[in-house]
C-alpha positions as CSV (number, residue, x, y, z in Angstrom):
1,X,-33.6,13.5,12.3
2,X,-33.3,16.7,13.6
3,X,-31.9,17.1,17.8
4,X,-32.4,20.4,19.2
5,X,-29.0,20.1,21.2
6,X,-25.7,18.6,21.7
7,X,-27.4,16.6,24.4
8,X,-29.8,15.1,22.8
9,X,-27.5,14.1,19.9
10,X,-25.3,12.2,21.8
11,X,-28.3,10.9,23.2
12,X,-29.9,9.4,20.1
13,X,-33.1,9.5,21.9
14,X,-32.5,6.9,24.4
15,X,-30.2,4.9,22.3
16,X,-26.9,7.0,22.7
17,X,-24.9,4.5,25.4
18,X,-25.7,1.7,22.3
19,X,-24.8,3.4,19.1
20,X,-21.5,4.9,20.8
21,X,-20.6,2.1,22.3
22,X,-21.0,0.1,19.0
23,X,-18.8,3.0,17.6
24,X,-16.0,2.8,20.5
25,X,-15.8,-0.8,20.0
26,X,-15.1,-0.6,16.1
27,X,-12.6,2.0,16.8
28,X,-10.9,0.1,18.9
29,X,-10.9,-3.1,16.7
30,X,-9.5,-1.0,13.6
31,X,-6.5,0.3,16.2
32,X,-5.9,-3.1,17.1
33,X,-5.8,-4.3,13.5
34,X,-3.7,-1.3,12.3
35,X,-1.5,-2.1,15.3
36,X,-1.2,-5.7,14.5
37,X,-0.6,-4.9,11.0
38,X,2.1,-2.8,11.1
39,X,4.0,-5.0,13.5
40,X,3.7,-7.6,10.7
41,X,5.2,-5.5,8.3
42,X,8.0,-4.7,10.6
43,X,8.9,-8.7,11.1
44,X,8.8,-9.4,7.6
45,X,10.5,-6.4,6.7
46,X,13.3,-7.0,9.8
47,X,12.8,-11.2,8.1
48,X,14.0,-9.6,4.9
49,X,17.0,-7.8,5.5
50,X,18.3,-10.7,8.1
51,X,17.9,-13.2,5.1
52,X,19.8,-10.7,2.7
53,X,22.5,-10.4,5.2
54,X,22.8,-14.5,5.5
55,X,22.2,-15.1,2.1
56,X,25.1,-12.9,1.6
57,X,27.2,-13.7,3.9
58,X,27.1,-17.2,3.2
59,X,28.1,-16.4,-0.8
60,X,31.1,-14.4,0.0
61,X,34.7,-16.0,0.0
């Protein structure tokens, strides 16, 4: 397709509030994802080195 302007880009000929919206919604479900993700991480990471520190605590004399 070819749009003459800016305008009628972002208006995808009618469709523009749809196909944006559609795109506003993924982005925010990939944040939300990469946000939930990297908490994960941290637990298990903060899981890890608490169960180290037990582990050996609990072996010394």
């Amino acid at each position: 397709m070819n749009w003459g302007s800016w305008h009628e880009f972002l208006n995808m000929g009618g469709y523009g509030r749809y196909v944006w919206g559609a795109y506003g919604v993924v982005a925010i479900a990939v944040a939300i994802e990469i946000a939930g993700l990297r908490a994960r991480l941290a637990r298990a990471r903060r899981s890890s080195i608490g169960g180290r520190a037990r582990r050996n605590a609990a072996s010394a004399p």
